[in-house]
C-alpha positions as a Markdown table, in Angstrom:
| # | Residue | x | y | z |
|---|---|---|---|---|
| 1 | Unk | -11.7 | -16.9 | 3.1 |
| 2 | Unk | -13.0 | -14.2 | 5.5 |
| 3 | Unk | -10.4 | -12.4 | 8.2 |
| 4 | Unk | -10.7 | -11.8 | 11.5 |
| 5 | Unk | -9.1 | -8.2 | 11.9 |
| 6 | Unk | -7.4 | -7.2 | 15.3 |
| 7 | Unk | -9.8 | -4.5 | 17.0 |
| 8 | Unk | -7.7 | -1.7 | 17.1 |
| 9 | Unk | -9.0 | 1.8 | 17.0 |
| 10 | Unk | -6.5 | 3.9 | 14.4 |
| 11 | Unk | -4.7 | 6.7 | 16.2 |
| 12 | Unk | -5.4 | 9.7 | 14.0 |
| 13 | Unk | -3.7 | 12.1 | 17.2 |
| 14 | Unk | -2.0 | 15.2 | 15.8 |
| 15 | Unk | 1.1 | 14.3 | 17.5 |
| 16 | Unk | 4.8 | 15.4 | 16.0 |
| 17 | Unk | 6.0 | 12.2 | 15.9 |
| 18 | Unk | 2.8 | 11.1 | 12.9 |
| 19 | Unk | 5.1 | 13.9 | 10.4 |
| 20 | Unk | 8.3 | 14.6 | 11.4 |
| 21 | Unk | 10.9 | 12.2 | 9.9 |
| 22 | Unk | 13.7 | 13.1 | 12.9 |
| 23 | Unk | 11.5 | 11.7 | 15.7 |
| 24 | Unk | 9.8 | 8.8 | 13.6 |
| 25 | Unk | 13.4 | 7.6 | 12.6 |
| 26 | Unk | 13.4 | 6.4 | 16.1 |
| 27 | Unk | 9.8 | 5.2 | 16.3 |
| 28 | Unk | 9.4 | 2.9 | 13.9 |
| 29 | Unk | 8.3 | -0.1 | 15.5 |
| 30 | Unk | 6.4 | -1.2 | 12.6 |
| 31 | Unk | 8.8 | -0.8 | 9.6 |
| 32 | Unk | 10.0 | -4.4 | 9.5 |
| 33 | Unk | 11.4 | -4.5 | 6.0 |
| 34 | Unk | 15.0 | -4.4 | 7.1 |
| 35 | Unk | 14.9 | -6.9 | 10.3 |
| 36 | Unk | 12.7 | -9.7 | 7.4 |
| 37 | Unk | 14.9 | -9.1 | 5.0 |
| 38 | Unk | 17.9 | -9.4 | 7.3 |
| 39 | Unk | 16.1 | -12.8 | 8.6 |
| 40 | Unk | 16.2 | -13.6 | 4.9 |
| 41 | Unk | 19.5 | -13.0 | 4.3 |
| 42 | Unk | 20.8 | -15.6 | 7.0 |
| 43 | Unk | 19.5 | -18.5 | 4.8 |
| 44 | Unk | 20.0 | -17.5 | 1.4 |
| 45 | Unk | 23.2 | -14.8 | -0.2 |
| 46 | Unk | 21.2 | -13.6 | -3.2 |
| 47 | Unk | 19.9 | -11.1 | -1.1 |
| 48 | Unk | 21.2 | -7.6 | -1.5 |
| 49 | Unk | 19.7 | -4.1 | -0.3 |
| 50 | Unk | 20.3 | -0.9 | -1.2 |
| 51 | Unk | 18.9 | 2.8 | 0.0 |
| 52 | Unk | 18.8 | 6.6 | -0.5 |
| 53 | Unk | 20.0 | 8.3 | 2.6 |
| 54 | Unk | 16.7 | 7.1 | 4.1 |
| 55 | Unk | 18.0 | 4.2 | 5.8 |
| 56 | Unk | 16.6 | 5.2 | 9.5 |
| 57 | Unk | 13.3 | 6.2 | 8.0 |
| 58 | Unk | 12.4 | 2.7 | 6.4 |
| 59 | Unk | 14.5 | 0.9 | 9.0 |
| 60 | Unk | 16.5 | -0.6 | 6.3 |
| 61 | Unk | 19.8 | 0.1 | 8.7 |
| 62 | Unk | 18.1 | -3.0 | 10.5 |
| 63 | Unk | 19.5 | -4.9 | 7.8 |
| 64 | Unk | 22.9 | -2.8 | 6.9 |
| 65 | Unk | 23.4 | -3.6 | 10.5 |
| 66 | Unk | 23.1 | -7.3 | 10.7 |
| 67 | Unk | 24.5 | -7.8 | 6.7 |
| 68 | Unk | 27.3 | -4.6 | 6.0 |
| 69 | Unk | 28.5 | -6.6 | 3.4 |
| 70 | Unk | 25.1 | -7.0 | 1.3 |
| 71 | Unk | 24.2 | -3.1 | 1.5 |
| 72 | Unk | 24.8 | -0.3 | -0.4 |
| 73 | Unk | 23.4 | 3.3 | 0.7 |
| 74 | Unk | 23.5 | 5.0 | -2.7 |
| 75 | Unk | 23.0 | 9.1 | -0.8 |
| 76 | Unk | 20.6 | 10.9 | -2.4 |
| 77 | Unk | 20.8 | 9.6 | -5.5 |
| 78 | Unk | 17.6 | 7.0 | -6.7 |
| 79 | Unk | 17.6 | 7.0 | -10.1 |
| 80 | Unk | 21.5 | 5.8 | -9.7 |
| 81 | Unk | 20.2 | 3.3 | -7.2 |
| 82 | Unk | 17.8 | 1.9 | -9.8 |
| 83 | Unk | 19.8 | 1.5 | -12.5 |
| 84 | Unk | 22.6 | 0.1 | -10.3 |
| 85 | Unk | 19.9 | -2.8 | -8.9 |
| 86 | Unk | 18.8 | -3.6 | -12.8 |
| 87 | Unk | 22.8 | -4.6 | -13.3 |
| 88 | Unk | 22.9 | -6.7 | -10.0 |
| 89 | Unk | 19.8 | -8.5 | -10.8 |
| 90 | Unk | 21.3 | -10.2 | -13.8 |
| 91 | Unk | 23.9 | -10.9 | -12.2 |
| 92 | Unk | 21.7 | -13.9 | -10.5 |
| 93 | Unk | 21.1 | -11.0 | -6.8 |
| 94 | Unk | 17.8 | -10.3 | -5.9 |
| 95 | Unk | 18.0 | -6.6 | -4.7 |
| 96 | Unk | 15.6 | -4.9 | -2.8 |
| 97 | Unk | 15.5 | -0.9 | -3.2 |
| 98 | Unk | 14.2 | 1.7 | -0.6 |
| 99 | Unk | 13.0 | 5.0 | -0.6 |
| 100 | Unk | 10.3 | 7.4 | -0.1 |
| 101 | Unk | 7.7 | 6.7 | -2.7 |
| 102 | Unk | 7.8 | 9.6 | -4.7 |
| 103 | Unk | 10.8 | 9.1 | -5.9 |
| 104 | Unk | 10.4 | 5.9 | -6.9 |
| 105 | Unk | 7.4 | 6.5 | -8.6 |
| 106 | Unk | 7.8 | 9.7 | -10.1 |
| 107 | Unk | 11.6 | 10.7 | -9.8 |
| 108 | Unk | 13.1 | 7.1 | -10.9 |
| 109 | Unk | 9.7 | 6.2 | -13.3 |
| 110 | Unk | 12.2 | 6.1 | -16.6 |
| 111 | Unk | 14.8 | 3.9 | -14.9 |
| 112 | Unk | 12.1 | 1.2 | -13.9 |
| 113 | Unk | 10.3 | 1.5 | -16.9 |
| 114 | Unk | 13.1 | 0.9 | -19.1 |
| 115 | Unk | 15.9 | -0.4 | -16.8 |
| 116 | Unk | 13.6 | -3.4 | -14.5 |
| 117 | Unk | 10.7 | -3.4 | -16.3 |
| 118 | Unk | 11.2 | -3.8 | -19.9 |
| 119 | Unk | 13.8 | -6.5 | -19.1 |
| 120 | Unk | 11.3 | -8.3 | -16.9 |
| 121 | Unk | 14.3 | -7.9 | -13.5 |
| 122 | Unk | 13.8 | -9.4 | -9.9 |
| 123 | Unk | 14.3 | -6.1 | -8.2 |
| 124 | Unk | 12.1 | -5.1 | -5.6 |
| 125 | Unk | 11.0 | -1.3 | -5.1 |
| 126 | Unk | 10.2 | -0.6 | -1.3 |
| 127 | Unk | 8.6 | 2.8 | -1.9 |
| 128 | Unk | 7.6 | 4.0 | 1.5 |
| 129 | Unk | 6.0 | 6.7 | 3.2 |
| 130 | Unk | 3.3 | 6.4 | 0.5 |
| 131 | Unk | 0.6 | 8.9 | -1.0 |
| 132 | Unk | 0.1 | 11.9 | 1.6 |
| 133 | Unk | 2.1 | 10.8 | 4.9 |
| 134 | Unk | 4.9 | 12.8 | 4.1 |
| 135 | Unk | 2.5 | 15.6 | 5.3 |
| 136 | Unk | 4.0 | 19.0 | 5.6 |
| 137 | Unk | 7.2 | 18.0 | 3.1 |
| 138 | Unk | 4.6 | 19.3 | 0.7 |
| 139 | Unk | 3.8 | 17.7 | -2.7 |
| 140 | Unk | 7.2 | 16.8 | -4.1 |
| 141 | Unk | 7.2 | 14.3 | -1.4 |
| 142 | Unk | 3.6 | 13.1 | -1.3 |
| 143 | Unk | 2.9 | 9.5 | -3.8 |
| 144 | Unk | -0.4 | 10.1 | -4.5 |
| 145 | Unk | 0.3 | 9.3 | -8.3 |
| 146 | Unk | 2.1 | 6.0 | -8.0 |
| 147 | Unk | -0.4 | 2.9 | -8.3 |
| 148 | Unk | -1.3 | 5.0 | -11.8 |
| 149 | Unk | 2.1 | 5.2 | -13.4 |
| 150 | Unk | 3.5 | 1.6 | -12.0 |
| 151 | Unk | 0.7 | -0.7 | -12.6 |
| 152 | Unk | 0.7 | 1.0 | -16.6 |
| 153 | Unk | 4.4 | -1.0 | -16.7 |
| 154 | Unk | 4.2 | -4.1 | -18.3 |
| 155 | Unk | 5.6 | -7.1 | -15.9 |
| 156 | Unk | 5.4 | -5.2 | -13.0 |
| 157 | Unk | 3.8 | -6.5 | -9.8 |
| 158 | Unk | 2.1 | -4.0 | -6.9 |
| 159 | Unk | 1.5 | -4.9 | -3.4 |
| 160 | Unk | 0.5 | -2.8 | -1.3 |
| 161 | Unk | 0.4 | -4.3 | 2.7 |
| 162 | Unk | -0.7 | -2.6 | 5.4 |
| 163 | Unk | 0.4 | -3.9 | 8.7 |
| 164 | Unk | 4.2 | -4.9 | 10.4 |
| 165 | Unk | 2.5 | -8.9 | 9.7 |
| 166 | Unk | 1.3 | -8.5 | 6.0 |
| 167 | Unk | 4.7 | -6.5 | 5.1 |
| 168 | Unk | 6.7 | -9.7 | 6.5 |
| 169 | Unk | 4.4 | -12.3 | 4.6 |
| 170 | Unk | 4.4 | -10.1 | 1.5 |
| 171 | Unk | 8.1 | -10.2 | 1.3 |
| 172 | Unk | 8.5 | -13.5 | 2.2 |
| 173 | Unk | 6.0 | -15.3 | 0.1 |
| 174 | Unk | 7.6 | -13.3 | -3.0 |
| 175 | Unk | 11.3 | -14.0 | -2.8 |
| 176 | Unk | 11.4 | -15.8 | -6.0 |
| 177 | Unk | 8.7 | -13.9 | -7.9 |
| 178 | Unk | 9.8 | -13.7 | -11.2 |
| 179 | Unk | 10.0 | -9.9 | -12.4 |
| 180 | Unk | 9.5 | -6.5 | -10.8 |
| 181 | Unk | 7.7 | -5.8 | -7.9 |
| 182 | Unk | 6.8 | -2.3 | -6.1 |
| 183 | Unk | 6.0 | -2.4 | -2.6 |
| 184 | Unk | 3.7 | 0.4 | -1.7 |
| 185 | Unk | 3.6 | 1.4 | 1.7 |
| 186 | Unk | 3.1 | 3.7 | 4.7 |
| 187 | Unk | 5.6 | 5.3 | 6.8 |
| 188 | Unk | 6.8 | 2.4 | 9.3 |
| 189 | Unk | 4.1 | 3.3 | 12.4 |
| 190 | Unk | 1.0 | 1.7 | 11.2 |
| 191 | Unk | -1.4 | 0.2 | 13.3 |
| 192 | Unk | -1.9 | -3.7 | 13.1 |
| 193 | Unk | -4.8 | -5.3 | 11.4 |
| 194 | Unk | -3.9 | -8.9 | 11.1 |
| 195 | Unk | -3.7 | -11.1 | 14.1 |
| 196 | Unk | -0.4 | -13.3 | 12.3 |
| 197 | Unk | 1.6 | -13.5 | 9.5 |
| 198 | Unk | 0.0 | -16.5 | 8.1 |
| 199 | Unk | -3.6 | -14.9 | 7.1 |
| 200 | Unk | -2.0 | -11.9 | 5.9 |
| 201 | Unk | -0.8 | -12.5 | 2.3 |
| 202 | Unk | -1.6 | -14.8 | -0.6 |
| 203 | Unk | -0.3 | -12.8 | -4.0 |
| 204 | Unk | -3.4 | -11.8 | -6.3 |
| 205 | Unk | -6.3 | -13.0 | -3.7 |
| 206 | Unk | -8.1 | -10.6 | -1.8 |
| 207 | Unk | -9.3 | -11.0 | 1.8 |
| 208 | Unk | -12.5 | -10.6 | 3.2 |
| 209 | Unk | -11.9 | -9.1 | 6.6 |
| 210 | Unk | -15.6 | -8.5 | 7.1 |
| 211 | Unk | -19.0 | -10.2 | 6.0 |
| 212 | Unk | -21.4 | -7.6 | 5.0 |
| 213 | Unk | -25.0 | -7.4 | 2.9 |
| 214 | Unk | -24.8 | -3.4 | 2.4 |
| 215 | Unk | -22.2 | -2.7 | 0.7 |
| 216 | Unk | -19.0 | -3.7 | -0.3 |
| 217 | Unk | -16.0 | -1.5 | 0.5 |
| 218 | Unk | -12.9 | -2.3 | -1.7 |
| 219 | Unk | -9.8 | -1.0 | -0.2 |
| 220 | Unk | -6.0 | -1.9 | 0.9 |
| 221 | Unk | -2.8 | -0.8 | 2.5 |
| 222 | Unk | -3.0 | 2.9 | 4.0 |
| 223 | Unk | -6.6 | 3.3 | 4.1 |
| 224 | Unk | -7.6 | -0.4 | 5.5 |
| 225 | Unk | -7.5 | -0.1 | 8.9 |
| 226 | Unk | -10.0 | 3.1 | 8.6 |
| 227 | Unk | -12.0 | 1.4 | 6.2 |
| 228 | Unk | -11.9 | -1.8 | 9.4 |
| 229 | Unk | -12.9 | 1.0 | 11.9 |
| 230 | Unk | -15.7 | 2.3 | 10.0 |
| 231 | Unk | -17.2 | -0.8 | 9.6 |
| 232 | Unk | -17.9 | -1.8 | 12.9 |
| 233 | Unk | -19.1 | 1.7 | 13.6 |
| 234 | Unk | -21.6 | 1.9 | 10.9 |
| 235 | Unk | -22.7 | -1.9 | 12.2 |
| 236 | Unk | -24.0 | 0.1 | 15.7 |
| 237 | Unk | -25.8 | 2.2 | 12.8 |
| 238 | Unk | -27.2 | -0.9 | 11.2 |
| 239 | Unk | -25.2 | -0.7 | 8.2 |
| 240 | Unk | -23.5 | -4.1 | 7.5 |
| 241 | Unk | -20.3 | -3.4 | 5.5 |
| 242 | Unk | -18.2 | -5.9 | 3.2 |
| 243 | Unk | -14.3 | -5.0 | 3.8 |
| 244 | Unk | -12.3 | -6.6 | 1.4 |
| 245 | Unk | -8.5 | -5.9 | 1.4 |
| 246 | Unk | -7.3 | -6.1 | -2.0 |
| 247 | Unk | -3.9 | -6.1 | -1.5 |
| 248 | Unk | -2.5 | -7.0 | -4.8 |
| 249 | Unk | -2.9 | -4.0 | -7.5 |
| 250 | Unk | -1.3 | -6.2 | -10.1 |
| 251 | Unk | -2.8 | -8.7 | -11.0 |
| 252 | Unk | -5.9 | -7.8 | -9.8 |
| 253 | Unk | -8.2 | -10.2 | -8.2 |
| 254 | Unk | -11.3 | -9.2 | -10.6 |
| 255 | Unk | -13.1 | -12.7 | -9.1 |
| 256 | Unk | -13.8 | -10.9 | -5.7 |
| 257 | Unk | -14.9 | -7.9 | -7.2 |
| 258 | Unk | -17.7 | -10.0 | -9.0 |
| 259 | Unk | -18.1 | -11.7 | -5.6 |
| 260 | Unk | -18.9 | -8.4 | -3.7 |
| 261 | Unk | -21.0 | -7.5 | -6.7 |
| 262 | Unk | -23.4 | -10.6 | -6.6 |
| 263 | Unk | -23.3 | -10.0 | -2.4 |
| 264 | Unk | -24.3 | -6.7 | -2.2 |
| 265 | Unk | -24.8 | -4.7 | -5.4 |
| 266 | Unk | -22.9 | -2.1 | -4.6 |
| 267 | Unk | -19.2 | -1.6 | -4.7 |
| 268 | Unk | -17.1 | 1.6 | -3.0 |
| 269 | Unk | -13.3 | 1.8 | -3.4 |
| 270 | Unk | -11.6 | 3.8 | -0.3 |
| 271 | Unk | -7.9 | 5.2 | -1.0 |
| 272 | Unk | -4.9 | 6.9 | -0.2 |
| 273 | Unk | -4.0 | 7.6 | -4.1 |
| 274 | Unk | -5.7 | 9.8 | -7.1 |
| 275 | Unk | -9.6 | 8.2 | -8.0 |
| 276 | Unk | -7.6 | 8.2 | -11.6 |
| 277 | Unk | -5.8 | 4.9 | -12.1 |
| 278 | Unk | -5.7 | 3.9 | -8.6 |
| 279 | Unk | -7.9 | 0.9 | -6.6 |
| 280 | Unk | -11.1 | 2.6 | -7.7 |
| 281 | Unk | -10.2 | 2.6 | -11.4 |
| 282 | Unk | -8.8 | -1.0 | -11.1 |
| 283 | Unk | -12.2 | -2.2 | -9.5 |
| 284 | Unk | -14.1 | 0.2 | -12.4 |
| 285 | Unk | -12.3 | -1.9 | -14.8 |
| 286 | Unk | -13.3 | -5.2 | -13.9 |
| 287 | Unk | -17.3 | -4.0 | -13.4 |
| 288 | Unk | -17.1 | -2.8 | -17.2 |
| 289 | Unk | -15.0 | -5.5 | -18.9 |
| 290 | Unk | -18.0 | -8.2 | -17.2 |
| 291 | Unk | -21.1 | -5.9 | -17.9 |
| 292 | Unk | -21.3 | -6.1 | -13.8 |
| 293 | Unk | -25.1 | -4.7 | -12.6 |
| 294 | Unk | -24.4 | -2.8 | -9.4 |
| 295 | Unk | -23.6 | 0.7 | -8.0 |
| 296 | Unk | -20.1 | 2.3 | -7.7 |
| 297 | Unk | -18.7 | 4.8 | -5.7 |
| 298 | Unk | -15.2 | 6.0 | -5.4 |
| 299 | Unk | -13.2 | 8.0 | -2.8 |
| 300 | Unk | -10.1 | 9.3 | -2.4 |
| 301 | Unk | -8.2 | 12.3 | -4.0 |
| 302 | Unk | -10.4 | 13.5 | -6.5 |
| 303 | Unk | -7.8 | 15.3 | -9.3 |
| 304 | Unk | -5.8 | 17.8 | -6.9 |
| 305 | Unk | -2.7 | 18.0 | -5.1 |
| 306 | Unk | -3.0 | 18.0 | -1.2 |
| 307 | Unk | -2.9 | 20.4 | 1.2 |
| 308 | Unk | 0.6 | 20.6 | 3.7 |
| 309 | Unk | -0.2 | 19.4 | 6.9 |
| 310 | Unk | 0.5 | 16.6 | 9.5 |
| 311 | Unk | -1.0 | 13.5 | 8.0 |
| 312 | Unk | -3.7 | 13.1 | 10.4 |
| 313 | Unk | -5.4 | 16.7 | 9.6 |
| 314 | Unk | -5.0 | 15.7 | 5.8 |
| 315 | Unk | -6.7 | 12.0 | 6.9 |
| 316 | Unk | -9.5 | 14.5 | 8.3 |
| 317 | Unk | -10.2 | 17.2 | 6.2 |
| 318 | Unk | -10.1 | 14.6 | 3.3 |
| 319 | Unk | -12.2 | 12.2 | 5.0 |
| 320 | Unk | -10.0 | 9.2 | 4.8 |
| 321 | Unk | -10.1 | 8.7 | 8.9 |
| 322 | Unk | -12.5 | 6.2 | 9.9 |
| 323 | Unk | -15.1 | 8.8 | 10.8 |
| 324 | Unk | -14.9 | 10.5 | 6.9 |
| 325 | Unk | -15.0 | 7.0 | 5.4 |
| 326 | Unk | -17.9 | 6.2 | 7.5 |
| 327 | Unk | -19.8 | 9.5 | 6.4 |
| 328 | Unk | -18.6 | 8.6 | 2.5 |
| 329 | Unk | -20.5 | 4.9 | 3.3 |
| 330 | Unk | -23.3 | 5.9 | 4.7 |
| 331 | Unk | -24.2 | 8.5 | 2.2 |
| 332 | Unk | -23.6 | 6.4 | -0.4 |
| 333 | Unk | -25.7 | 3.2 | 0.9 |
| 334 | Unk | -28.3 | 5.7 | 2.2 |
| 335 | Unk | -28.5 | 8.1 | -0.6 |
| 336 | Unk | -28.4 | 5.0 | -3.3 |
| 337 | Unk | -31.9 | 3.3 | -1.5 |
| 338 | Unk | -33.8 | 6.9 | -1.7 |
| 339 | Unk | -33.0 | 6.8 | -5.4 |
C-alpha cells in the first residue's frame, strides 16, 4: 500500500535544544511513549513501566504521573532494571523498559540475551535517543551498534518508528506480541512523517511512502524523514525515488525488497546505524538468499565511531541530512547508468 507522507522539511538547525538533554527534557513534544502507554494502562492492569533516571528524557514521567502505582524508576541502574522486568513478566505483567539505547543494547546485552530472550519474555525495551543523537555525550552514549547485536537474539522483535503517530501505533498494535520486543528510537523531537496513526504501523510490512522507477531507497526510523525530503528534491532533478519505510528489523519483510528489486533494479539502504548488521545488511541478505539481479548500495556509518558534536553537524558531515542522502542517490543512480 503506498503512503502519503506529511510534507515537512526536517529541521537540521544547530540549535542547543537538538543535544542538550536539560532543555530537551522539557521539549519533548514528540516522545509519546509515556502518555500511550498511560492511555493503555486505563483499560487493561498488566501494564507496568519502569526507567533509569531518564524518566524526563523519554517522557516516561507522563506515565509515572498518571499510574504511580505501576512504575518503578530503577536510578541508574539498567542491567538491574532488566533483570527485574524478566521476573515481572512471568508473573503474567507486561513491562515496558526505558532508557537511552546504549545501554540497552550494549550495557544490558547479557541480561536480554539470557534473561528476556532466551525465555522468549513479553518485555518491551524502549531504547531511545538512538545511534548518534546523543551527540556531544560522545560514544559511550551513541547506539550505533544496536540493530547488529539485538536482531542476532533469537525471539526478539525490532521496530524501529519514526514519528509521535507510528511510535503510538507500534505500541499499541503490539500489546500482546508474544516475546521480546526492542523499540528503537530517536530522542523524543522528531518531525512527523505520517498524516495518522492508522497508516503508520502494520508489524513485518513495509510502507511505500513514495512511488519511484529510479531507485529504490530502503530506510526507517531516524533516517526516514531525510530519506522523504530527498526524494522530492531529487524529483525537481528528474530522479524518481522509491521510499520504502521498513520499519520492522525483525522479521524482515524480504517480499518488498523483491518488490523494489523487480521495480527499479537498484536497491540503496539509508541509516542511522553501522552498514554491518544494520538495514543495509538485512536488505543484503534477502538479495543473496533469492539470487536477486539488481544494484546495491549502502550508507550509513561505515566501520567507525562518530565524531562529538550536536546531532545535526554529525547528520551533515556524515551525510545523513536530506541534502547528503540526496548527493549519496544521485551518485549512485547516476554513476550506476555511466557504467
Amino acid at each position: 500500500m503506498v503512503y502519503n507522507p506529511v510534507h515537512e522539511k526536517f529541521d537540521n538547525s544547530l540549535e542547543e535544544g537538538s543535544w542538550n538533554i536539560s532543555i530537551a527534557n522539557g521539549e519533548g513534544s514528540s516522545a509519546v511513549s509515556g502518555k500511550v502507554l498511560a492511555d493503555i494502562r486505563n483499560e487493561r492492569d498488566d501494564i507496568v513501566v519502569f526507567t533509569a533516571d531518564v524518566m524526563y528524557s523519554n517522557r516516561l514521567a507522563d506515565f509515572a504521573k498518571a499510574h504511580p502505582e505501576s512504575f518503578i524508576n530503577f536510578g541508574i541502574s539498567e542491567q538491574h532494571m532488566v533483570s527485574a522486568a524478566a521476573g515481572i513478566a512471568t508473573t503474567g505483567k507486561i513491562p515496558y523498559i526505558g532508557t537511552f539505547a546504549s545501554f540497552l543494547s550494549l550495557l544490558s546485552c547479557e541480561q536480554i540475551r539470557t534473561s528476556v530472550a532466551y525465555p522468549n519474555l513479553p518485555v518491551r525495551l524502549i531504547g531511545h535517543h538512538s545511534g548518534m543523537t546523543m551527540g556531544f555525550y560522545g560514544t559511550s552514549h551513541h547506539a550505533l551498534e544496536d540493530l547488529s547485536i539485538l536482531r542476532s537474539m533469537a525471539e526478539m522483535t525490532i521496530i524501529c518508528p519514526t514519528d509521535p503517530a507510528q511510535v503510538e501505533a507500534a505500541i499499541r498494535s503490539t500489546v500482546d506480541h508474544p516475546g521480546p520486543i526492542y523499540f528503537r528510537m530517536g530522542r523524543g523531537r522528531d518531525k512527523q512523517v505520517y498524516e495518522n496513526v492508522s497508516e503508520a504501523f502494520e508489524l513485518g510490512k513495509a510502507n511505500e511512502l513514495r512511488d519511484g522507477k529510479d531507485v529504490s531507497v530502503i530506510t526507517n526510523g531516524l533516517t526516514l524523514r531525510s530519506v522523504v525530503d530527498a526524494a522530492a528534491q531529487l524529483e525537481e532533478e528528474g530522479i524518481s525515488v522509491n521510499v520504502i519505510d521498513m520499519h520492522t528489523i525483525k522479521p524482515f519483510d524480504d517480499e518488498a525488497v523483491k518488490q523494489a528489486v523487480a521495480k527499479t533494479g537498484k536497491i540503496m539502504t539509508v541509516e542511522e546505524h553501522s552498514v554491518i548488521g544494520g538495514i543495509g545488511s538485512c536488505a543484503a541478505e534477502v538479495i543473496a538468499d533469492n539470487n536477486l539481479n539488481c544494484e546495491f548500495s549502502r550508507h550509513g556509518i561505515y566501520d567507525e565511531y562518530v565524531l562529538i558534536g550536536p546531532p545535526a553537524a554529525l547528520y551533515n558531515h556524515y551525510d545523513l541530512d536530506a541534502e547528503g542522502v540526496a548527493k549519496r542517490i544521485r551518485e549512485f543512480v547516476i554513476g550506476s547508468n555511466k557504467e
